[in-house]
C-alpha positions as CSV (number, residue, x, y, z in Angstrom):
1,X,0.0,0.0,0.0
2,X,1.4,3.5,-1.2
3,X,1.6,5.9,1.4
4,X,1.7,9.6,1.4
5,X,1.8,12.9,3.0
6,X,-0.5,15.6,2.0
7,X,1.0,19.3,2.0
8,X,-1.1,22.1,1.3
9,X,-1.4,25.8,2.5
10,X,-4.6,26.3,4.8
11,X,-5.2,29.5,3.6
12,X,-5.7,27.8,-0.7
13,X,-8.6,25.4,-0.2
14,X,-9.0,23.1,3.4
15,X,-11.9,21.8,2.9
16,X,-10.7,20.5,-1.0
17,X,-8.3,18.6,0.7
18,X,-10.0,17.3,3.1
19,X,-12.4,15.7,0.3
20,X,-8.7,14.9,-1.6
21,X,-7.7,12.9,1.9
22,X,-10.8,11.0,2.0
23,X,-11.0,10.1,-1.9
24,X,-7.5,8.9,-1.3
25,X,-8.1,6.8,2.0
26,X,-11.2,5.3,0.3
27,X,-8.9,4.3,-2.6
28,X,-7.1,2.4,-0.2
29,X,-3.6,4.9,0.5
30,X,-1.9,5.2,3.4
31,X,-3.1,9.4,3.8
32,X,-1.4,11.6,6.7
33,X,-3.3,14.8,6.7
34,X,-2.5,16.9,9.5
35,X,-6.2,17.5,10.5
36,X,-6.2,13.8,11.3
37,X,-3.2,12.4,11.3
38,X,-1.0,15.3,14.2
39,X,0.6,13.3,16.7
40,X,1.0,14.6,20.1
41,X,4.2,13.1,21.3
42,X,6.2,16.0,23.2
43,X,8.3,17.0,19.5
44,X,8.3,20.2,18.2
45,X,5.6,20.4,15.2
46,X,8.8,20.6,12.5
47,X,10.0,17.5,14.1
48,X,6.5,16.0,13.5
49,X,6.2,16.6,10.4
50,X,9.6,15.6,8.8
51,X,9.3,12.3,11.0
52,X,6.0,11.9,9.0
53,X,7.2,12.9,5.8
54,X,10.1,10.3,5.9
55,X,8.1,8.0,6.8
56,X,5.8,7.7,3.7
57,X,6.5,7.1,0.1
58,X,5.2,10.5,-0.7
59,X,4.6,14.2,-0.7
60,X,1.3,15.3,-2.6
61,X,1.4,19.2,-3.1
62,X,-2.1,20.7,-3.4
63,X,-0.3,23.7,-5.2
64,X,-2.1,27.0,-5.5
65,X,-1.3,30.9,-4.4
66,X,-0.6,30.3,-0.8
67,X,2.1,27.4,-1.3
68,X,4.9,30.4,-2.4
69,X,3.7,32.0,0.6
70,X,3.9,29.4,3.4
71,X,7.1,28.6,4.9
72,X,5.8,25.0,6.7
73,X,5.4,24.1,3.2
74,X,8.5,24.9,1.4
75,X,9.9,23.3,4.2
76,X,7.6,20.4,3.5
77,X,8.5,19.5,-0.1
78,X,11.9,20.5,0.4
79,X,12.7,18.1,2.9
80,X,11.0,15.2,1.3
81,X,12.6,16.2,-2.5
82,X,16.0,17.0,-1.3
83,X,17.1,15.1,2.3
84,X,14.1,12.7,2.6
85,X,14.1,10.7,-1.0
86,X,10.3,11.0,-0.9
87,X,8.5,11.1,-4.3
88,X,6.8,14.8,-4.7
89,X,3.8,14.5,-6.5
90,X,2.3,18.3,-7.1
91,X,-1.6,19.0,-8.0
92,X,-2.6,21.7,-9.1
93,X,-5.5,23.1,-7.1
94,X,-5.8,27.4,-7.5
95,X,-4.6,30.0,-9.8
96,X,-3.1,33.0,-8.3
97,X,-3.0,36.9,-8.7
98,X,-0.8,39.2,-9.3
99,X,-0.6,42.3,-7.4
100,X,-2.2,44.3,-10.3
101,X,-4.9,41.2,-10.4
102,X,-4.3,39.6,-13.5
103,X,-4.6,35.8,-13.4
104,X,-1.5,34.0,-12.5
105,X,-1.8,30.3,-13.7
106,X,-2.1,27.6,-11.0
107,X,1.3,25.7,-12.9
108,X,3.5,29.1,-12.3
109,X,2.7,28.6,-9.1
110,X,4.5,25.5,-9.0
111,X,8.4,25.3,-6.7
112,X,10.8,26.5,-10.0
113,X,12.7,23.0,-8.5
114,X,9.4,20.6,-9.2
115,X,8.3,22.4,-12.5
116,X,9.9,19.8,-14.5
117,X,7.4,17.2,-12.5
118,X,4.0,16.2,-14.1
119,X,1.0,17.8,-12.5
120,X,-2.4,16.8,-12.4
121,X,-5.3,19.8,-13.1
122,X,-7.4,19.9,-10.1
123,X,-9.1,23.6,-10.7
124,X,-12.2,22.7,-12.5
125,X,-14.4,20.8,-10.0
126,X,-16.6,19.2,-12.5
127,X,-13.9,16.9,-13.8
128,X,-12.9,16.7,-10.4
129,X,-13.4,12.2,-10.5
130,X,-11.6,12.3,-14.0
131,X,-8.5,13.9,-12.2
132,X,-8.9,11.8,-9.2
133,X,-8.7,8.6,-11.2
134,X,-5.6,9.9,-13.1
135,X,-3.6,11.0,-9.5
136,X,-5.2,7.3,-8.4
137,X,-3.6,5.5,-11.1
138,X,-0.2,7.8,-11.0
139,X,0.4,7.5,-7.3
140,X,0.1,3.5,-7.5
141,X,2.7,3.4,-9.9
142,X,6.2,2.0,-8.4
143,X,8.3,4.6,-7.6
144,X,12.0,3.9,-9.4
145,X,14.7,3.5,-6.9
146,X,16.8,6.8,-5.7
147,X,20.8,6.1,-5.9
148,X,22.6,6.4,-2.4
149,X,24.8,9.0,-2.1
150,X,28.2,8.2,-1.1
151,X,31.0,10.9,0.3
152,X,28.3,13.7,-0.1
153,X,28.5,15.8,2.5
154,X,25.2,17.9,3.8
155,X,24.9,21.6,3.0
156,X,26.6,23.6,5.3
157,X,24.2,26.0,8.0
158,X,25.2,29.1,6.0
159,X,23.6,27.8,2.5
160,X,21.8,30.3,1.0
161,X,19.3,28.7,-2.0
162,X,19.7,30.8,-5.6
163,X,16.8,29.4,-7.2
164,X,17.2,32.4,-9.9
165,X,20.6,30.9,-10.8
166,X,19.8,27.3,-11.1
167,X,16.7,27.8,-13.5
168,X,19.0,30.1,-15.3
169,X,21.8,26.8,-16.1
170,X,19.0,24.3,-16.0
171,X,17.5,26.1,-18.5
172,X,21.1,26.1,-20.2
173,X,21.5,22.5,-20.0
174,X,17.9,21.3,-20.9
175,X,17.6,24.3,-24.3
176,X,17.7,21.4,-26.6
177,X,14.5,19.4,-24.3
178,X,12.5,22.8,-24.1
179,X,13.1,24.0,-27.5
180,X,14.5,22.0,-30.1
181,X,16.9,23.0,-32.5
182,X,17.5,21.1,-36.0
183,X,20.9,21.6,-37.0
C-alpha cells in the first residue's frame, strides 16, 4: 500500500483537501493529513512533520497561491525532495493573482525545483473524478529507486538557496528538451 503525506497551504482550499484525503483513504492509500493524522508526542511540530514525511513514500502538493507564501510548506516539499528521498507529487488546485490582479496560472505557481514534474489539473471541480482517477492510477505506480549518495557531505548552515541561478543553467543544459533546435 502507497503511502503519502498531503501538504497544502490552509489559507488555498482546506476543505478541497479534506475531500482529496478522504477520496484517497477510500482508494485504499496510506493518507497523513494533519487534521487527522497530528501526533501529540512532546516533538516540536517541525519534528513531526519531517518524522512523517520520511516515513511515507510521498509528498502530494495541493499547489495554488498560498504554497509560495507558506514557509511549513516549502519546508515540507523541500525536505522530502532533497534530504528525505520521498517522491513529490504536485496537484494543481488554485490559480493565483498578481498584485495588479491579472490571473497568475495555478502551474506558475508551481516550486521552479518541481516544475519539470508532471502535474495533475485539479481547478475545475466538474472533472474533479476524472482527475482523481488519473492521481489514483499515478500514485500507484512503483516509484523507481533513488541512488545512495556516497562521500556527499550535507549543506553547510550558511547555504543560502539561488533558485534564480539554477533555473538560469537548468535552463542552459535542458535548451535542446524545451526548445528543439534542427541543425
Amino acid at each position: 500500500m502507497t503511502s503519502m503525506f498531503l501538504s497544502y497551504a490552509r489559507d488555498d482550499d482546506e476543505a478541497f483537501v479534506g475531500r482529496l484525503h478522504a477520496d484517497l483513504t477510500n482508494a485504499g492509500f496510506d493518507v497523513w493529513f494533519d487534521r487527522v493524522s497530528m501526533p501529540s508526542r512532546q516533538l516540536t511540530f517541525h519534528q513531526e512533520i519531517r518524522d512523517a514525511i520520511a516515513a511515507h513514500d510521498r509528498l502530494l502538493l495541493v499547489v495554488g497561491p498560498g504554497v509560495l507564501a507558506s514557509d511549513y510548506v516549502a519546508q515540507e516539499w523541500r525536505f522530502a525532495y532533497f534530504e528525505a528521498g520521498t517522491c513529490v507529487n504536485p496537484i494543481v488546485r488554485l490559480n493565483g493573482r498578481a498584485a495588479d490582479g491579472a490571473v497568475i496560472d495555478g502551474y506558475e505557481l508551481i516550486p521552479e525545483d518541481l516544475k519539470t514534474l508532471h502535474a495533475e489539473d485539479f481547478r475545475d471541480d466538474a472533472h474533479y473524478d476524472q482527475h482523481l482517477a488519473n492521481l489514483i492510477r499515478q500514485l500507484s505506480e512503483a516509484i523507481p529507486p533513488v541512488g545512495k549518495l556516497v562521500a556527499v557531505p550535507e549543506l553547510p548552515p550558511f547555504f543560502i538557496a539561488q533558485p534564480d541561478r539554477i533555473k538560469a543553467l537548468r535552463d542552459l543544459l535542458l535548451v535542446d528538451l524545451q526548445k528543439p533546435v534542427v541543425g
